[in-house]
C-alpha positions as CSV (number, residue, x, y, z in Angstrom):
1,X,100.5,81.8,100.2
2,X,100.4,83.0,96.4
3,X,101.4,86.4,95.7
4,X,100.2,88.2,92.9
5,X,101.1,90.8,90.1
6,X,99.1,93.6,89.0
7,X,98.4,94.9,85.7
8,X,100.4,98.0,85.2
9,X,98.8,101.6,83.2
10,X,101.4,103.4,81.6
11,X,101.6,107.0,82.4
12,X,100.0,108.3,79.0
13,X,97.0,106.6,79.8
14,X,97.0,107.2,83.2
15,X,96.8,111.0,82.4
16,X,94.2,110.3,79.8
17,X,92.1,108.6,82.5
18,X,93.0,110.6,85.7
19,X,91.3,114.1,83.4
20,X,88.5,112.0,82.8
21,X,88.0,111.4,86.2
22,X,88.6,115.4,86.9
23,X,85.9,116.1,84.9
24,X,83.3,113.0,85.8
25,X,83.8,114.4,89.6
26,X,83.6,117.9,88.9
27,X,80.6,117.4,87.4
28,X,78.9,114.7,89.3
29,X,80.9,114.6,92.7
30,X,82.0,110.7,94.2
31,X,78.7,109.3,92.5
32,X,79.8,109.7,89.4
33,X,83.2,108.1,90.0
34,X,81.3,104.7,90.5
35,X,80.2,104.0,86.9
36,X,84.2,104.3,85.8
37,X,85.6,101.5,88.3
38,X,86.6,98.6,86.3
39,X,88.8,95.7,87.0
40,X,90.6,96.2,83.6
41,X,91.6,98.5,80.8
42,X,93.0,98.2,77.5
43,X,96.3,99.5,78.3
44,X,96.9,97.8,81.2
45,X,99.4,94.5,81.2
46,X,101.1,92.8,84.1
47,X,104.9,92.5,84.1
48,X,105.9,90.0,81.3
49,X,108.0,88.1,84.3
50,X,106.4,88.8,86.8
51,X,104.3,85.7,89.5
52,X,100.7,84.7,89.2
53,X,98.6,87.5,87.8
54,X,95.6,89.1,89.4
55,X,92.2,88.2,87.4
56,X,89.2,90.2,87.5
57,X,88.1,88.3,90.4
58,X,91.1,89.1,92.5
59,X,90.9,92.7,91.8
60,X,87.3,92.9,92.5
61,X,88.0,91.4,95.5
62,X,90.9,93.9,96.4
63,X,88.4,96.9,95.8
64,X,85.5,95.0,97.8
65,X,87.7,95.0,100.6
66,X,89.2,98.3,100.5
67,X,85.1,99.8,100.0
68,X,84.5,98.1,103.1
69,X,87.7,99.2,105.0
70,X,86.1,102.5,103.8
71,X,82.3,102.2,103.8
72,X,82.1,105.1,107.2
73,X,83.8,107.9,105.3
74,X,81.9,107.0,102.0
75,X,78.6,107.2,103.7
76,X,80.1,111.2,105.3
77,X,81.2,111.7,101.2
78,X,84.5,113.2,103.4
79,X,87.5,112.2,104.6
80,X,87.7,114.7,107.6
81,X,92.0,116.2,108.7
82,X,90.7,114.6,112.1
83,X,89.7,111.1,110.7
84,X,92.8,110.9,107.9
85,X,95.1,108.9,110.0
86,X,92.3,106.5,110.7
87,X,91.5,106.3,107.1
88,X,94.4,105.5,106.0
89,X,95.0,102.9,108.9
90,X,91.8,101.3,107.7
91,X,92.5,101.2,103.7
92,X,96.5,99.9,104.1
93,X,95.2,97.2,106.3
94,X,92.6,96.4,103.5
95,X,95.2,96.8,100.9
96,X,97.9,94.9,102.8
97,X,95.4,91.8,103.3
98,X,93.5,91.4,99.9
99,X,96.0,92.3,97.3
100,X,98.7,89.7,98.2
101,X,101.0,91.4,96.2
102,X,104.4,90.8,95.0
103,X,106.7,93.6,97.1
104,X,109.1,94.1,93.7
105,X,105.9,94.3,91.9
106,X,104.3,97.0,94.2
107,X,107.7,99.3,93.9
108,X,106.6,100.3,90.6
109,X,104.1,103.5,90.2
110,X,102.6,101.6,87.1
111,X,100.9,99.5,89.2
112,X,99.5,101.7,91.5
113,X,98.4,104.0,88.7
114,X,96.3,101.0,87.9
115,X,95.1,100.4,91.1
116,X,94.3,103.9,91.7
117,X,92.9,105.0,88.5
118,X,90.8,102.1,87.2
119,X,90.3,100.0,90.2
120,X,89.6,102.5,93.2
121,X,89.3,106.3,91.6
122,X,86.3,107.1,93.8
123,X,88.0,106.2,96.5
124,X,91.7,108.1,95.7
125,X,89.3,111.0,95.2
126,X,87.5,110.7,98.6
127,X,90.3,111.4,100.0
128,X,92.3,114.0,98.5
129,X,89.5,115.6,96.2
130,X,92.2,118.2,95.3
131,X,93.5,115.6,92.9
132,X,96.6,116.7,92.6
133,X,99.1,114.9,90.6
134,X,100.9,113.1,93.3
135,X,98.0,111.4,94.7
136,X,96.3,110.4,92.0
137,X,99.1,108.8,89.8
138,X,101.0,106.2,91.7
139,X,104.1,107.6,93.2
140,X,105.5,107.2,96.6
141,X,103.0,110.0,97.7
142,X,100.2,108.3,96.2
143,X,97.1,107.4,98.8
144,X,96.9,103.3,98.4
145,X,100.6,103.0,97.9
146,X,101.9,105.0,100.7
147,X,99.4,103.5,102.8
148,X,100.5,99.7,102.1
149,X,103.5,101.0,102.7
150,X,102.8,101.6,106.1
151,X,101.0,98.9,106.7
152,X,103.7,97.0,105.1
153,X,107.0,98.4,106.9
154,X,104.8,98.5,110.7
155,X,102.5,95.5,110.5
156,X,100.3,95.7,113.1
157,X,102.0,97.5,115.2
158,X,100.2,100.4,115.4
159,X,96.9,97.8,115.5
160,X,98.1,97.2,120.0
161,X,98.3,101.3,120.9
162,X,95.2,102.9,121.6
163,X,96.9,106.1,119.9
164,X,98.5,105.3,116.9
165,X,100.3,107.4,114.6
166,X,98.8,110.4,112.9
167,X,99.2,111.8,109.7
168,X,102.3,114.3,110.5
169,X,103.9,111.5,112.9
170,X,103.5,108.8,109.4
171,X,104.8,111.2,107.1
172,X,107.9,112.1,109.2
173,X,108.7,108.3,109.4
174,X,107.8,107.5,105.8
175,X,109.1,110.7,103.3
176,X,112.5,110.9,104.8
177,X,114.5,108.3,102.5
178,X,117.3,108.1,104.8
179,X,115.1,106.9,107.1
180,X,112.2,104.9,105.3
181,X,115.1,102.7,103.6
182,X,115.9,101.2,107.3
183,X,112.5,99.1,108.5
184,X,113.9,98.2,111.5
185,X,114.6,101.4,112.5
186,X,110.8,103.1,111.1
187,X,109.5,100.4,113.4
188,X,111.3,101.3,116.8
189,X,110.8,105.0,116.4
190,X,107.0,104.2,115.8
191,X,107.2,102.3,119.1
192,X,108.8,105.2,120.6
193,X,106.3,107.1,119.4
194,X,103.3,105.8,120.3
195,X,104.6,104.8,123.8
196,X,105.2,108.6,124.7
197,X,103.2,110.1,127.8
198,X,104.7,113.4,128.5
199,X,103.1,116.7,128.3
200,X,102.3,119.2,125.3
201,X,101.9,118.1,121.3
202,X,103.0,114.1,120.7
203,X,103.5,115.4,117.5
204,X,105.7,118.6,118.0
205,X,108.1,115.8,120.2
206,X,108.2,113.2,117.5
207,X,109.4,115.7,114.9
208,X,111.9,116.7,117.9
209,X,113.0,113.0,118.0
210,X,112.8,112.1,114.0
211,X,115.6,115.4,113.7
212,X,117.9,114.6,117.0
213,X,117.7,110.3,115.4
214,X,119.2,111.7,111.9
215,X,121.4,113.9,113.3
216,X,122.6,110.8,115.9
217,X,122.5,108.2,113.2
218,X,124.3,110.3,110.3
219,X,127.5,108.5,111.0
220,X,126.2,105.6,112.5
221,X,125.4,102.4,110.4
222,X,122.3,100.7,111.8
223,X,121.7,98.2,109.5
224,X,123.0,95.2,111.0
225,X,121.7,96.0,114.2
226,X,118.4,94.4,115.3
227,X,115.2,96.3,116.4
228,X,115.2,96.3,119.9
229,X,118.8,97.5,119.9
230,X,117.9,100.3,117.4
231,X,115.4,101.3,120.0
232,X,117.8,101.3,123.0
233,X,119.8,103.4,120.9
234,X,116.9,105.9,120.1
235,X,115.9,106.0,123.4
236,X,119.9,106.2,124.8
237,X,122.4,108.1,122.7
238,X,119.9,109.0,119.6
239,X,117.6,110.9,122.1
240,X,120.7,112.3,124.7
241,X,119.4,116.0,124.6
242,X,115.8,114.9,125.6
């Protein structure tokens, strides 16, 4: 299959564009975030060495894909704390199918600032209408990115448990570097996860688990194991005290 690069907008013109946004929804709400989607923008250019580059009709068909992933919490104009793990389970599958992307290409904020800000602003907005900086430029904390991420590192995983994770249980895999760099080892803790059927908050135990793992695997090298032994040793030594 082709993979793709993105156009990439600079951060001066992401700022320039993310305070016209501020305003646009400030003043009209989500509505008036519509008019400003393009599939383009002046100071946008895709990575001088990069693969095959996106055309318009590739990136409207990203954001048509993504809208529909979407289309229940547009119609609610909210992105309810109860619904935000299925949101963004919904949008990084979206994501993870249409854009094709090049992984080196979708390490770089640049990209996602384009995604975010020209492509799929109404949609950033609807769900963190705080609009703080993190979310709406394209950093590791960013909305799309983080959740492509996800859908990136677990697959569809969390696609064959009738719970998946939730928002504290994806952000305790995902923001802890030391952990996020191994994939093998996001993937069995997930499992772990979302296999659990004790009693009392899933997510009070997995933060329980995520500490006792680093602790266990601070002077442990798991990277050439594979991921079923990772999970015996989560489930064995890495989770002894449980």
């Amino acid at each position: 299959m082709t993979q793709f690069v993105y156009p990439r907008l600079p951060f001066y013109a992401a700022q320039q564009l993310a305070d016209e946004i501020a305003t646009s929804y400030r003043s009209d709400g989500l509505a008036g975030l519509e008019p400003m989607v393009a599939f383009s923008h002046a100071r946008a250019e895709p990575v001088a060495t990069g693969g095959r580059v996106a055309d318009a009709a590739q990136i409207e068909h990203v954001r048509t894909a993504v809208v529909t992933a979407a289309e229940p919490w547009r119609e609610r104009g909210a992105v309810s704390r109860a619904d935000a793990a299925a949101f963004d389970l919904a949008i990084g599958r979206a994501l993870h199918d249409s854009l094709v992307i090049i992984p080196g290409d979708a390490a770089h904020d640049e990209t996602w600032n384009f995604l975010s800000l020209v492509v799929m602003p109404d949609l950033v907005v609807l769900r963190f209408p705080e609009m703080h900086p993190d979310r709406m430029f394209g950093t590791p904390r960013n909305p799309l990115r983080s959740a492509w991420v996800r859908r990136d590192t677990l697959g569809d995983l969390t696609d064959r448990y009738d719970r998946p994770l939730g928002v504290d249980e994806m952000v305790g895999l995902f923001e802890r570097s030391d952990m996020a760099r191994n994939r093998p080892l996001i993937r069995a803790l997930a499992k772990v996860i979302m296999e659990y059927d004790g009693q009392g908050s899933r997510s009070d135990w997995a933060r329980e688990v995520f500490k006792e793992t680093r602790y266990a695997t601070g002077p442990r090298a798991l990277d050439g194991l594979s991921e079923e032994e990772i999970t015996d040793f989560i489930q064995g030594e890495g989770r002894s005290s449980y």
